[in-house]
Backbone as a ProteinNet text record, in pm:
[ID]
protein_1_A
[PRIMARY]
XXXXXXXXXXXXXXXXXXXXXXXXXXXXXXXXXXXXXXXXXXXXXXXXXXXXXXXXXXXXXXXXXXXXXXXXXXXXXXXXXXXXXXXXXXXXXXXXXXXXXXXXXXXXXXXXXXXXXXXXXXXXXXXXXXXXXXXXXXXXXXXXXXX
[TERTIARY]
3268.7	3217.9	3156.1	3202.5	3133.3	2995.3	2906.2	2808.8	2804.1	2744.3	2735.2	2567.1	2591.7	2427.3	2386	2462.3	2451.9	2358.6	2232.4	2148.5	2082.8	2078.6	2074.7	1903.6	1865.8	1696.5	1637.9	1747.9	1684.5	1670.9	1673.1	1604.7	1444	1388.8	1236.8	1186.7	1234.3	1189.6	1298	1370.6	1515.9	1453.6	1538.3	1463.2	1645.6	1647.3	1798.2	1789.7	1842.6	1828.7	2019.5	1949	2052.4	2086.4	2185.8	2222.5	2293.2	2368.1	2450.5	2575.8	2671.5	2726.5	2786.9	2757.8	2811.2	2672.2	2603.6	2489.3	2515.6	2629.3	2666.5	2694.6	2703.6	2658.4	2549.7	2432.1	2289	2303.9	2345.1	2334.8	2404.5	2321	2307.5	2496.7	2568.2	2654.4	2762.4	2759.6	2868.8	2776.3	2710.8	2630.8	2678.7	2712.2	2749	2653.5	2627.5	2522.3	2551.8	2716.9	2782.4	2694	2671.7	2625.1	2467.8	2448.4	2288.4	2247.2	2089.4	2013	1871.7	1839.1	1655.1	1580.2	1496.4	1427.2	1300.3	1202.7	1061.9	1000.9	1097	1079.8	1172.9	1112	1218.8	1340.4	1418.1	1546.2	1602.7	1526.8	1567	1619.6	1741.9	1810	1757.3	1728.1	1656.5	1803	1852.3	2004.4	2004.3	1878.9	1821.6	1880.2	1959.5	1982.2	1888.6	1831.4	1668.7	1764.4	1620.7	1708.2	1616.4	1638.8	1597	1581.3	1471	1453.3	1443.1	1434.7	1469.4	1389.3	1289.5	1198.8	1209.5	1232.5	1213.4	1199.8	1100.3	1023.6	1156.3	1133.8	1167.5	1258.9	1155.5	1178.7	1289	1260	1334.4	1247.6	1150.6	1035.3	980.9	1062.2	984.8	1018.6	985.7	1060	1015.9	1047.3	1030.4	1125.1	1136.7	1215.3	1129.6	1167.6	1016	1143.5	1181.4	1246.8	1165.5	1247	1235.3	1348.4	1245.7	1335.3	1289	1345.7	1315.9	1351	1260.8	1288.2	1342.1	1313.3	1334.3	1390	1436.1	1466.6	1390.2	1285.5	1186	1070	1061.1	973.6	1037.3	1141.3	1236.2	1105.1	1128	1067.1	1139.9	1265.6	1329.5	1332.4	1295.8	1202.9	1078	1038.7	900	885.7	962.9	973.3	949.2	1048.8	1077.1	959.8	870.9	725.6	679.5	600.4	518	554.7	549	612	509.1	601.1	500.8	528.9	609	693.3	808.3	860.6	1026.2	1035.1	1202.4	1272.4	1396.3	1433.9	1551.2	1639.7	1730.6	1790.4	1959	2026.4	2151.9	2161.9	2275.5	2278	2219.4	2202.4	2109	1970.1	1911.2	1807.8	1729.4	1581.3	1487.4	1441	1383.2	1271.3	1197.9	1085.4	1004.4	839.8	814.1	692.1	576.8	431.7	346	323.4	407.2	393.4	469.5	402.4	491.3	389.3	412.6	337.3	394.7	378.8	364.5	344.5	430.2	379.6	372	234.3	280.4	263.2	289	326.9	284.2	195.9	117.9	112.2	40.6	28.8	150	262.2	380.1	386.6	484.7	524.7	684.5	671.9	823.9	880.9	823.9	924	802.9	893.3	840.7	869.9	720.3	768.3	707.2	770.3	806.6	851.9	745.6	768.4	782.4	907.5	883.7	913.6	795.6	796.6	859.4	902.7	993.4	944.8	889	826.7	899.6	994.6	1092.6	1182.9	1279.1	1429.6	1527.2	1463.1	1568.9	1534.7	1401	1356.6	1479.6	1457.6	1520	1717.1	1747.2	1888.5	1928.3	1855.7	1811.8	1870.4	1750.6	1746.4	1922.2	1929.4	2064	2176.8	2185.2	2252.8	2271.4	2124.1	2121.2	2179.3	2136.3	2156.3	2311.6	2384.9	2552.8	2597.6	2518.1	2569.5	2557.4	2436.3	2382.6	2458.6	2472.6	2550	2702.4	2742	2906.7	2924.4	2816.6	2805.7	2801.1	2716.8	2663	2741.9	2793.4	2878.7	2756.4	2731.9	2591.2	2643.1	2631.2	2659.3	2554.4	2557.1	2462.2	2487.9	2372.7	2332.1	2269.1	2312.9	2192.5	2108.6	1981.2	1915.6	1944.1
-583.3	-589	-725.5	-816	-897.3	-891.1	-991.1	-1016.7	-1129.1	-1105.8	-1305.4	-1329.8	-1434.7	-1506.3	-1610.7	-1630.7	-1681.6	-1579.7	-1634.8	-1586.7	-1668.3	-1591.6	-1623.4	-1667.2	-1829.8	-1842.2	-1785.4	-1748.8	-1702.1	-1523.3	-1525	-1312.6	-1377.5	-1292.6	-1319.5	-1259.6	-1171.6	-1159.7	-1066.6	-1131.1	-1042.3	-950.8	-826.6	-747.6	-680.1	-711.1	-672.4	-627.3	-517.5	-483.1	-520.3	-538.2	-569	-366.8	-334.6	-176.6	-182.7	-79.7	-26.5	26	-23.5	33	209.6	211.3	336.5	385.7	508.6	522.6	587.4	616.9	663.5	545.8	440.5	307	263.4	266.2	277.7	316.6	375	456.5	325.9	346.5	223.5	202.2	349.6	369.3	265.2	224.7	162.7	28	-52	-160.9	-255.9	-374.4	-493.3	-619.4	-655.9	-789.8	-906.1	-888.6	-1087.6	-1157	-1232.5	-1327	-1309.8	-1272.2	-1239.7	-1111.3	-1139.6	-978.8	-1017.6	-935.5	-882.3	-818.1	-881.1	-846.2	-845.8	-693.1	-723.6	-740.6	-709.5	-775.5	-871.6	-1012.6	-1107.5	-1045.3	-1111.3	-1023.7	-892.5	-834.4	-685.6	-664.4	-654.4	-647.1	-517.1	-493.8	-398.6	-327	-223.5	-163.5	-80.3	-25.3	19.3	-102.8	-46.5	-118.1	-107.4	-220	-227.6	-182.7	-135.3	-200.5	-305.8	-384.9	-526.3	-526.5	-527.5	-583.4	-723.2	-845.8	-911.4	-929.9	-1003.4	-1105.5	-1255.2	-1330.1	-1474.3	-1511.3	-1651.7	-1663.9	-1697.9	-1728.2	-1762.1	-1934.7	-1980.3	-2181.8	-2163.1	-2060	-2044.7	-2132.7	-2138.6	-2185.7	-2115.8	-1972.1	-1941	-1755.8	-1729.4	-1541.5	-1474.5	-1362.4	-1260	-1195.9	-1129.7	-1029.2	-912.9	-755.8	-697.2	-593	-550.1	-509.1	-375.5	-294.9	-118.8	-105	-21.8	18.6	178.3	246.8	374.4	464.5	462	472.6	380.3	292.5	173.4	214.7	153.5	148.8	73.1	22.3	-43.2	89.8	148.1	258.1	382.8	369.1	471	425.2	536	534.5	460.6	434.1	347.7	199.6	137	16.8	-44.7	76.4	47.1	-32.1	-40.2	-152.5	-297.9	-316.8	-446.7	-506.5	-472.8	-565	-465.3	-555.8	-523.2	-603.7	-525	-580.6	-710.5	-838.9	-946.5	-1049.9	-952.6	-1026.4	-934.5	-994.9	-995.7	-1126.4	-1147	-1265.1	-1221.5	-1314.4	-1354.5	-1459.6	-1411.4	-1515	-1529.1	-1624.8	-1659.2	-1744.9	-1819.1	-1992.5	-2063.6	-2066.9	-2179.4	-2181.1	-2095.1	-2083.2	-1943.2	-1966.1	-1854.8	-1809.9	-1761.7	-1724.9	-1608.2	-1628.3	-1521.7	-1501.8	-1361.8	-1293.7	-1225.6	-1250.2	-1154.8	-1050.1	-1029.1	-926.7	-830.7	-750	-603.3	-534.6	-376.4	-285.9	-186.5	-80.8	59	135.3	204.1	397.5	469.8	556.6	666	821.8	905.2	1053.7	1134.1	1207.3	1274.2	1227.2	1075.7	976.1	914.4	967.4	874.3	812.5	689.9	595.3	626.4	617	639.8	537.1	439.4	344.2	232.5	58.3	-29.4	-112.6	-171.9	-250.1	-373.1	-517	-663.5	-698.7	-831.6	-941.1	-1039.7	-1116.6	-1270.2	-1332.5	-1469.3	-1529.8	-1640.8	-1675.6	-1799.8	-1881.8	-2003.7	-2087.4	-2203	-2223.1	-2324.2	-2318.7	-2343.1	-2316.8	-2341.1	-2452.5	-2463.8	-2331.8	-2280.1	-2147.8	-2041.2	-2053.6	-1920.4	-1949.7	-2041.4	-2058.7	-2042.7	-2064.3	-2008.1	-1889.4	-1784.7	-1691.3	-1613	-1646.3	-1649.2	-1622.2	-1752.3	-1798.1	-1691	-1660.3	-1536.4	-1412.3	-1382.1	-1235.1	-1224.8	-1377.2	-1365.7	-1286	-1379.1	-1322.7	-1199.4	-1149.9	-986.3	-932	-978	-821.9	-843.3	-942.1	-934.9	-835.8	-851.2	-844.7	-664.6	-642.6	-524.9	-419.5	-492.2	-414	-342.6	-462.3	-412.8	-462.8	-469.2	-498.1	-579.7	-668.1	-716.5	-635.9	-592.5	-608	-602	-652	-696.9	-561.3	-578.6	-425.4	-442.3
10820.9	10956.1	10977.4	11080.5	11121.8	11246.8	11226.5	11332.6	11371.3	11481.1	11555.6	11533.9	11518.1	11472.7	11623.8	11759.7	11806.7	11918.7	11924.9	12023.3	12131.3	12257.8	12398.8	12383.8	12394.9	12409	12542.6	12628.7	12779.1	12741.1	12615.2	12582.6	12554.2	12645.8	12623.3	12463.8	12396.8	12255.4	12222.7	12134.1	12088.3	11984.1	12038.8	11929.4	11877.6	11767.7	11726.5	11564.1	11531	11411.9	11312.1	11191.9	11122.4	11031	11020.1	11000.8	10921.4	10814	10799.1	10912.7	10900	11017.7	11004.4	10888.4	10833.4	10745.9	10822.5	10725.6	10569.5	10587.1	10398	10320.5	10373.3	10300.9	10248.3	10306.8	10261	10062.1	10032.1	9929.4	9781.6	9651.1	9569.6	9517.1	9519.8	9460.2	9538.1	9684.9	9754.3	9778	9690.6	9728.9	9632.9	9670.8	9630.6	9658.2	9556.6	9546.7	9513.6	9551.6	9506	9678.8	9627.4	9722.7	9736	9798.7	9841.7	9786.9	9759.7	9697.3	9754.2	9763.5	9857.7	9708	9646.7	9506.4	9578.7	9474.9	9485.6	9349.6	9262.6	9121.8	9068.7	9066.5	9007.2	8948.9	8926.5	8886.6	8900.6	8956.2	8995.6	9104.3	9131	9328.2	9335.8	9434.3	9527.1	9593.1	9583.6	9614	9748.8	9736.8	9885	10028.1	10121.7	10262.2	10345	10363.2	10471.2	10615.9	10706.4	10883	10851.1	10946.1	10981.8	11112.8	11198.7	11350.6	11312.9	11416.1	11449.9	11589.6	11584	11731.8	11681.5	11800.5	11807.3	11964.8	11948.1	12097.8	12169.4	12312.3	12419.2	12354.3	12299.3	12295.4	12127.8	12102.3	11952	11842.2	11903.1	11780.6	11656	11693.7	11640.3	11605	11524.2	11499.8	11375.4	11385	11272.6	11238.5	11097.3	11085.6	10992.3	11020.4	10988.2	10901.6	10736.9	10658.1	10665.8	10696.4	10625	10527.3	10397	10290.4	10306.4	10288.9	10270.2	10124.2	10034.6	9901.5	9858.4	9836.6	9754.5	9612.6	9549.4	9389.3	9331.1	9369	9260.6	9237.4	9314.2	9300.1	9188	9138.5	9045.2	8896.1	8832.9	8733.3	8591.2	8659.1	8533.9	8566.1	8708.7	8709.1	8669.7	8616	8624.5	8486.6	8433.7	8278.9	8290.5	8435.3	8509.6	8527.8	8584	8667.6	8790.5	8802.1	8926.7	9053.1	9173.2	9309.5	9344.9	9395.9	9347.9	9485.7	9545.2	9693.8	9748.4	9871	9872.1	9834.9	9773.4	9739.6	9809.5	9924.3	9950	9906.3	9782.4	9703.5	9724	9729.7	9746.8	9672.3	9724.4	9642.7	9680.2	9797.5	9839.1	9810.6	9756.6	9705.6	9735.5	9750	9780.6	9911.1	9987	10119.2	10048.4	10052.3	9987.7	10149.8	10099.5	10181.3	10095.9	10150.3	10043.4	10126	10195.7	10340.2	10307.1	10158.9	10150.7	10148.2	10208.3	10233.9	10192.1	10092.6	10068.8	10157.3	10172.1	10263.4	10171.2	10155.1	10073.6	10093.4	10090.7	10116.2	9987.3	10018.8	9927.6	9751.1	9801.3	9663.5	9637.1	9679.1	9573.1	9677.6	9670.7	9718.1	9762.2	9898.8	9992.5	10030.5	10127.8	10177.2	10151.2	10188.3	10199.8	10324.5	10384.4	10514.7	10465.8	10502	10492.1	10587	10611.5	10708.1	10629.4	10765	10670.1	10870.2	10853.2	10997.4	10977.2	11015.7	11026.8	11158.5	11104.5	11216.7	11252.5	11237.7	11262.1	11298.5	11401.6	11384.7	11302.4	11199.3	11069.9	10970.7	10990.4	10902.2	10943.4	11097.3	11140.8	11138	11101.8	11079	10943.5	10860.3	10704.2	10691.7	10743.7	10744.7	10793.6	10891.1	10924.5	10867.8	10806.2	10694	10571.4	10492.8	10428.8	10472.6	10630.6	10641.7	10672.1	10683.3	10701.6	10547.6	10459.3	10347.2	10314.6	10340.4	10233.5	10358.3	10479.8	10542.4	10490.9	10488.1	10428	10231.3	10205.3	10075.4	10084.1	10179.9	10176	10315.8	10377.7	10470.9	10605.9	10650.1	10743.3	10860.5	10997.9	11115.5	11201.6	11262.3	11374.2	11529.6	11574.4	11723.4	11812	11899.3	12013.6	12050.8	12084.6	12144.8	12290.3
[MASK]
+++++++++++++++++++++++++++++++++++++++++++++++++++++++++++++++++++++++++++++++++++++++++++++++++++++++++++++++++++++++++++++++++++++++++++++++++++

């Protein structure tokens, strides 16, 4: 599935989520991590498919993207060897984007989902980003669109 990365600066705050286009995709068994991986433990890809909303200003100065995982796989008890959650890492070839903007939900003590921001204050940030999410959605079979 392809998406377009080309967005209109006359949307007063785009709010667009990145998906599964098929929610039986979500699941670790049909997940592929050539290219891009979303880690909250160094080396550990995270197999869980976030949604992803998506805001950026008016001038394009400027944006967010705010990651839901819902049961994560770092929370499995056979990660727990790995480390302790220490970020997101958005890693490809081109390198890293990392956030200390992870948050725990938890449901009668255990731990269910995780929410992550990462702001991007630049338009070379937010073409970055881009760039990444071309990859992990090709990788991962996710869709772009507009709200």
């Amino acid at each position: 599935m392809k998406f377009t990365t080309i967005l209109a600066a006359s949307v007063p705050a785009l709010a667009s989520a990145f998906a599964p286009s098929n929610p039986a995709s979500r699941s670790a068994s049909t997940l592929s991590m050539a290219g891009a991986s979303i880690e909250f433990v160094k080396g550990l890809p995270e197999k869980v498919i976030p949604d992803i909303k998506l805001t950026r200003a008016t001038d394009g100065s400027s944006g967010t993207a705010t990651f839901n995982f819902d049961a994560p796989n770092v929370f499995d008890a056979s990660t727990a060897a790995e480390g302790d959650i220490t970020g997101m890492f958005l890693v490809d070839e081109e390198g890293e984007m990392s956030t200390n903007d992870v948050n725990a939900r938890f449901v009668n003590g255990k731990p269910c989902s995780i929410e992550s921001t990462i702001v991007m204050k630049s338009p070379e940030e937010w073409d970055r980003f881009m760039r990444f999410m071309e990859k992990y959605g090709e990788a991962n079979g996710l869709g772009f669109t507009k709200a």
